[in-house]
Every structure is written in structure tokens, then in C-alpha cells.
MMTF fields as JSON, N, C-alpha, C and O atoms, coordinates in Angstrom:
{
  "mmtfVersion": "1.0.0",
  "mmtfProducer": "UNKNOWN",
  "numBonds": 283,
  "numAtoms": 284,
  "numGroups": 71,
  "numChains": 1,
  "numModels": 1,
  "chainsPerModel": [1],
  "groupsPerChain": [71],
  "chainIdList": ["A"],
  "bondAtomList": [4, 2, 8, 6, 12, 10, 16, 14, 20, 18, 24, 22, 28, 26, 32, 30, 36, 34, 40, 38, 44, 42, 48, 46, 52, 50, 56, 54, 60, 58, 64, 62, 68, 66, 72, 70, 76, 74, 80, 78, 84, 82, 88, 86, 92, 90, 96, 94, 100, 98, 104, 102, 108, 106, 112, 110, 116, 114, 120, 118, 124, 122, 128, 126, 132, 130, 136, 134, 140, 138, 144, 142, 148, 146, 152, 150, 156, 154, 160, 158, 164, 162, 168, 166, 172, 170, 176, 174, 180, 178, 184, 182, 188, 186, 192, 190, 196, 194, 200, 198, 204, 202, 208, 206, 212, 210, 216, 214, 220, 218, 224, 222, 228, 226, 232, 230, 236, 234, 240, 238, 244, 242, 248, 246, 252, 250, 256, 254, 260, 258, 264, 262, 268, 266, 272, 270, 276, 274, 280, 278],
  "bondOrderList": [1, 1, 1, 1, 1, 1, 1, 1, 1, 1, 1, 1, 1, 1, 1, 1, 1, 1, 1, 1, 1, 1, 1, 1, 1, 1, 1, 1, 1, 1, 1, 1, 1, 1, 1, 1, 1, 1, 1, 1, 1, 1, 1, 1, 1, 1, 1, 1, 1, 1, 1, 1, 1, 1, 1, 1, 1, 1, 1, 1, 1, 1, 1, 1, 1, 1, 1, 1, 1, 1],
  "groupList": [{"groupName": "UNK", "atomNameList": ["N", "CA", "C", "O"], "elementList": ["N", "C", "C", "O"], "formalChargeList": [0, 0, 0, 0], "bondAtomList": [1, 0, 2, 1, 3, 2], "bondOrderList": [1, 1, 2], "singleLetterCode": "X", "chemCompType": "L-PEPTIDE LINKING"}],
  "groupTypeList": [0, 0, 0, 0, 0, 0, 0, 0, 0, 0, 0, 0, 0, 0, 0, 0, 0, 0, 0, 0, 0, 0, 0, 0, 0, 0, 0, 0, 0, 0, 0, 0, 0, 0, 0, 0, 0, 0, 0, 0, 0, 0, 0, 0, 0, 0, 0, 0, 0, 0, 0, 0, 0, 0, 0, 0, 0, 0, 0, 0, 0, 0, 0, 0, 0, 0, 0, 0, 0, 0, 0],
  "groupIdList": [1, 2, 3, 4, 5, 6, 7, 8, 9, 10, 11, 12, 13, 14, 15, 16, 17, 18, 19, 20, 21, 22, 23, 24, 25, 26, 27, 28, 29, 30, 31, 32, 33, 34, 35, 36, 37, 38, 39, 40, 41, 42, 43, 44, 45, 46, 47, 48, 49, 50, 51, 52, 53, 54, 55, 56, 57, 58, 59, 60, 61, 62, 63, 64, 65, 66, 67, 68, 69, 70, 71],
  "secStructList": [7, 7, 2, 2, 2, 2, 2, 2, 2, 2, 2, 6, 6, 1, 6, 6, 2, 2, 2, 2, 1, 6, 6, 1, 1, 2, 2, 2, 2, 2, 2, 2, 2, 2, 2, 2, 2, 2, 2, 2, 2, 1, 7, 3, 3, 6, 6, 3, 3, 2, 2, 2, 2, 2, 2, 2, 2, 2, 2, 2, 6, 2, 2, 2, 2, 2, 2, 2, 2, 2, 7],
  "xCoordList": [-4.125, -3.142, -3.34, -4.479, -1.978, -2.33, -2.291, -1.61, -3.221, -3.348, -2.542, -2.52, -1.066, 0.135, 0.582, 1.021, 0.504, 1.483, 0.316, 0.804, -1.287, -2.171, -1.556, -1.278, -1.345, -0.926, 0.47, 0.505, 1.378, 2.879, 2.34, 2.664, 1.328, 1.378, 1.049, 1.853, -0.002, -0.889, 0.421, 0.276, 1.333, 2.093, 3.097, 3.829, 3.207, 4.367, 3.504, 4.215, 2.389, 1.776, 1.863, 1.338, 2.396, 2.687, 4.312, 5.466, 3.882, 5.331, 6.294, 6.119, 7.467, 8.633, 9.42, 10.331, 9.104, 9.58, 11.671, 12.366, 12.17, 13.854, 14.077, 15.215, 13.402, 13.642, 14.108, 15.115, 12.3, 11.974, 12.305, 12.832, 11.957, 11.842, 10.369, 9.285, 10.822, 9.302, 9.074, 8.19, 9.744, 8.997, 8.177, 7.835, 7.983, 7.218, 5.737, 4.947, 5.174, 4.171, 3.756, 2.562, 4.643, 4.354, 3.214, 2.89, 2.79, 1.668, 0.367, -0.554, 0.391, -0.965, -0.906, -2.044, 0.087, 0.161, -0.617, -1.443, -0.032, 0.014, -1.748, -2.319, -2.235, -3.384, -4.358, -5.191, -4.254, -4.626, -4.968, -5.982, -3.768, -3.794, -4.348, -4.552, -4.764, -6.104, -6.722, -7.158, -7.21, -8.52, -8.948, -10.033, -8.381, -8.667, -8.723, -9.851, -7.797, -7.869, -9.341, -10.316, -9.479, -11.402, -12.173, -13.102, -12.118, -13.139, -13.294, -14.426, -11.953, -12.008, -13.219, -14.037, -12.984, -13.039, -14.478, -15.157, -14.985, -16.382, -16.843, -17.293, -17.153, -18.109, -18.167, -17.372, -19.977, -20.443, -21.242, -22.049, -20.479, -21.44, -22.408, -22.093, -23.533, -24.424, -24.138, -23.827, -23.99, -23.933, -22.614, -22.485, -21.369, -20.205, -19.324, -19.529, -18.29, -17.44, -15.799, -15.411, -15.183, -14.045, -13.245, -12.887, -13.208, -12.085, -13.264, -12.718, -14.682, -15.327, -15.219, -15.121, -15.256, -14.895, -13.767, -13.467, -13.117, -11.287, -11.094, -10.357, -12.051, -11.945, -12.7, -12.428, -13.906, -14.514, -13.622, -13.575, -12.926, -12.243, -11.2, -10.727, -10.612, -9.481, -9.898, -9.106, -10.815, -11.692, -11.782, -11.448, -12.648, -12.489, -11.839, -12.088, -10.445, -9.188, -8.52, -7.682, -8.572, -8.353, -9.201, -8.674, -10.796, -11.112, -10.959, -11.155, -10.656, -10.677, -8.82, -8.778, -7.931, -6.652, -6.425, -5.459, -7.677, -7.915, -8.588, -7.818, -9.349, -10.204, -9.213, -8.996, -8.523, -7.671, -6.334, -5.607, -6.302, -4.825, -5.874, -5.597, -6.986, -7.504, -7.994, -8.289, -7.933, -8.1, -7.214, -7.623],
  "yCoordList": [-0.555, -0.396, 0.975, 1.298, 2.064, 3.202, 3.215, 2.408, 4.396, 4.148, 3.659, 2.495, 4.943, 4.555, 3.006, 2.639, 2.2, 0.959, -0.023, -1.021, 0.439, -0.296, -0.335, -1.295, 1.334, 1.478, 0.589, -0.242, 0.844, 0.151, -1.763, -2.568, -1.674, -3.594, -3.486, -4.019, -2.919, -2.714, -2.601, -3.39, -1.936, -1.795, -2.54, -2.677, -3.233, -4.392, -5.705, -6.673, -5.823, -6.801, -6.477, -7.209, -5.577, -4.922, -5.968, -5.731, -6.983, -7.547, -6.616, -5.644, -7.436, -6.685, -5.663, -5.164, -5.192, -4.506, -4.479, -3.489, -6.076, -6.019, -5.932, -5.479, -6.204, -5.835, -4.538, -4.022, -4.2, -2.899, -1.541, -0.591, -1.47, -0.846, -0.251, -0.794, 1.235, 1.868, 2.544, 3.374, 2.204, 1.607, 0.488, 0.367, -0.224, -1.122, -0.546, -1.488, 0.504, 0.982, 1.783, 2.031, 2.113, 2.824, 1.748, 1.938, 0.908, 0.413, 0.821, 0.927, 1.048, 1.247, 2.768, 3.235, 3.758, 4.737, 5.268, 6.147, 4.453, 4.169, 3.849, 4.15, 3.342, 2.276, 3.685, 4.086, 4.184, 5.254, 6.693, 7.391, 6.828, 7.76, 7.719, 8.779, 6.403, 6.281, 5.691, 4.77, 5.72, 5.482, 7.087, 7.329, 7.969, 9.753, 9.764, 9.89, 9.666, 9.905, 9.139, 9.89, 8.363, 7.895, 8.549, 9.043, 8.773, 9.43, 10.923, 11.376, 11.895, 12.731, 12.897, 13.808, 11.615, 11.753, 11.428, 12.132, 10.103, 9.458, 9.626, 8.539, 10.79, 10.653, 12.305, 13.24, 12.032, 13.76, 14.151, 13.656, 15.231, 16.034, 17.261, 18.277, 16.759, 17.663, 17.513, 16.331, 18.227, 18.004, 18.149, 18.298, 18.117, 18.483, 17.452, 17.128, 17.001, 16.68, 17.353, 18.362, 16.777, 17.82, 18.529, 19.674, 17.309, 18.092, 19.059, 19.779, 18.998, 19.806, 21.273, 22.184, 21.379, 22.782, 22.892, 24.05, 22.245, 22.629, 23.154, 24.089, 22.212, 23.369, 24.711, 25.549, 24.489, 25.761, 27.054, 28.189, 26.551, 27.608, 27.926, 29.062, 26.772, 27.394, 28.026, 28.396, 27.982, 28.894, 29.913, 30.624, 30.328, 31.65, 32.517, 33.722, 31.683, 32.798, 32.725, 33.625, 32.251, 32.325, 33.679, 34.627, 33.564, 34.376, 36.062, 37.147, 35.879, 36.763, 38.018, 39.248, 37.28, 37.677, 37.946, 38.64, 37.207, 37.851, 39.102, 39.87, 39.591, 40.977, 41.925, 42.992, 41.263, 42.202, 42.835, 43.774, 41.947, 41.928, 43.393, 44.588, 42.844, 43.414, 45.365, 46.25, 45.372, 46.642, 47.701, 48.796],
  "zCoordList": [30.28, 29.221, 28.567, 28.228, 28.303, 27.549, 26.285, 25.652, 25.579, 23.988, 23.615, 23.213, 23.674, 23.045, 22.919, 21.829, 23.849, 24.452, 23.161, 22.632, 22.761, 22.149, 20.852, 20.133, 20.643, 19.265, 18.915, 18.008, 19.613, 19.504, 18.923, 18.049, 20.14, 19.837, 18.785, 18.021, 18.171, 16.887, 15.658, 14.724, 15.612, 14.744, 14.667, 13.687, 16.051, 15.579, 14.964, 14.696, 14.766, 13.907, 12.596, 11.757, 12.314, 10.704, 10.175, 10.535, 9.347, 9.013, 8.117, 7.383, 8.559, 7.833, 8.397, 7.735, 9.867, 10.586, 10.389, 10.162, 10.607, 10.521, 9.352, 9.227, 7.946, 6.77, 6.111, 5.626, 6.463, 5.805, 6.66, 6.081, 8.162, 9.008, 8.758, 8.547, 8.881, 8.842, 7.387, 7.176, 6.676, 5.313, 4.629, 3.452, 5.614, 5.624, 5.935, 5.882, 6.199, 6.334, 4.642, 4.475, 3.587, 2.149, 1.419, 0.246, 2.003, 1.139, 1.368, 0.558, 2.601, 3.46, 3.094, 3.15, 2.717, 2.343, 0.762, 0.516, 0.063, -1.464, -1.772, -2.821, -0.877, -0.938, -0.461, -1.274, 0.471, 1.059, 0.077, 0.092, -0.724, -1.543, -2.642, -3.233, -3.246, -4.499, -3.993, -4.685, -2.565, -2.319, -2.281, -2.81, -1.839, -1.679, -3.182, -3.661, -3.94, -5.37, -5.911, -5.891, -6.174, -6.594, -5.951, -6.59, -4.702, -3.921, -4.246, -4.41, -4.371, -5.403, -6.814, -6.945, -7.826, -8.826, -9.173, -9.92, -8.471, -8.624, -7.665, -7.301, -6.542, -5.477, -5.369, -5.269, -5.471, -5.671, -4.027, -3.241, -4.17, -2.928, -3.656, -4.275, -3.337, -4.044, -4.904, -5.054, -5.955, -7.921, -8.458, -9.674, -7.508, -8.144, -7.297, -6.127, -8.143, -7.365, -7.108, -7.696, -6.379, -6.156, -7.752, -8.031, -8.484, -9.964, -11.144, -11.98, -11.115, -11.125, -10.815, -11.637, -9.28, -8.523, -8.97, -9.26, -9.12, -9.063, -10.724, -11.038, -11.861, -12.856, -13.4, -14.259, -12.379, -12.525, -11.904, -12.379, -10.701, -10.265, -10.894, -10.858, -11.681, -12.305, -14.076, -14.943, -14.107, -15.187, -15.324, -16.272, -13.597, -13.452, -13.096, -13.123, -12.524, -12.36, -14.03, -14.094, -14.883, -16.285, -16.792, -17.373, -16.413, -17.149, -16.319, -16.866, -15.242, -14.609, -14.882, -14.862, -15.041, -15.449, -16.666, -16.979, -17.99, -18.962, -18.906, -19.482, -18.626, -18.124, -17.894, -18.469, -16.771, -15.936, -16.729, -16.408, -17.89, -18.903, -19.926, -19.826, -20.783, -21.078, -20.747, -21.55, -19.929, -19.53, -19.372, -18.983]
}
């Protein structure tokens, strides 16, 4: 049997197919996207986690365009 033909069976076990169509897959989506979002927020690599870096960096392009205004 090829992947593809695995995957197909695999997804027609997904209910709601004549309903919804392939919107019937936005939960597993939804579900997906705050599981990335927590994992983001409460899980550290080394001593920082992602919104950490993300405001240090956006710090230092703040302080850096101040300087640059400055001069």
C-alpha cells in the first residue's frame, strides 16, 4: 500500500467529511495553534523563552533608532 492511499484512509476517518468538507479539519488546526502558542510562552530553552528574545529584540531596535534619530 502507498503512503498517499495510507494517508487518504487516515483522513477519511476524520468525521464530518459531507457536512463540513475540508473544514472539518479547523479544529485540529485551532488546537495546534495554542499548543505552539504555550509552548512559546512557558517552555524555556536555556534561560529564555521565545517572547523574552522577541522583547529584547524589539528593545534593541527601539533603542537603536533612538541613537540613530539622535545624532
Amino acid at each position: 500500500m502507498l503512503v498517499s492511499e495510507r494517508v487518504k484512509r487516515l483522513l477519511k476517518l476524520v468525521p464530518g467529511e459531507r457536512r463540513f468538507g475540508f473544514y472539518r479539519f479547523l479544529p485540529f488546526f485551532f488546537v495546534l495553534g495554542g499548543a505552539m502558542e504555550w509552548f512559546m510562552i512557558n517552555v524555556r530553552i536555556g534561560k529564555e523563552t521565545f517572547y523574552d528574545v522577541y522583547r529584547r529584540k524589539q528593545s534593541e531596535r527601539l533603542y537603536e533608532a533612538r541613537m540613530k534619530k539622535g545624532e
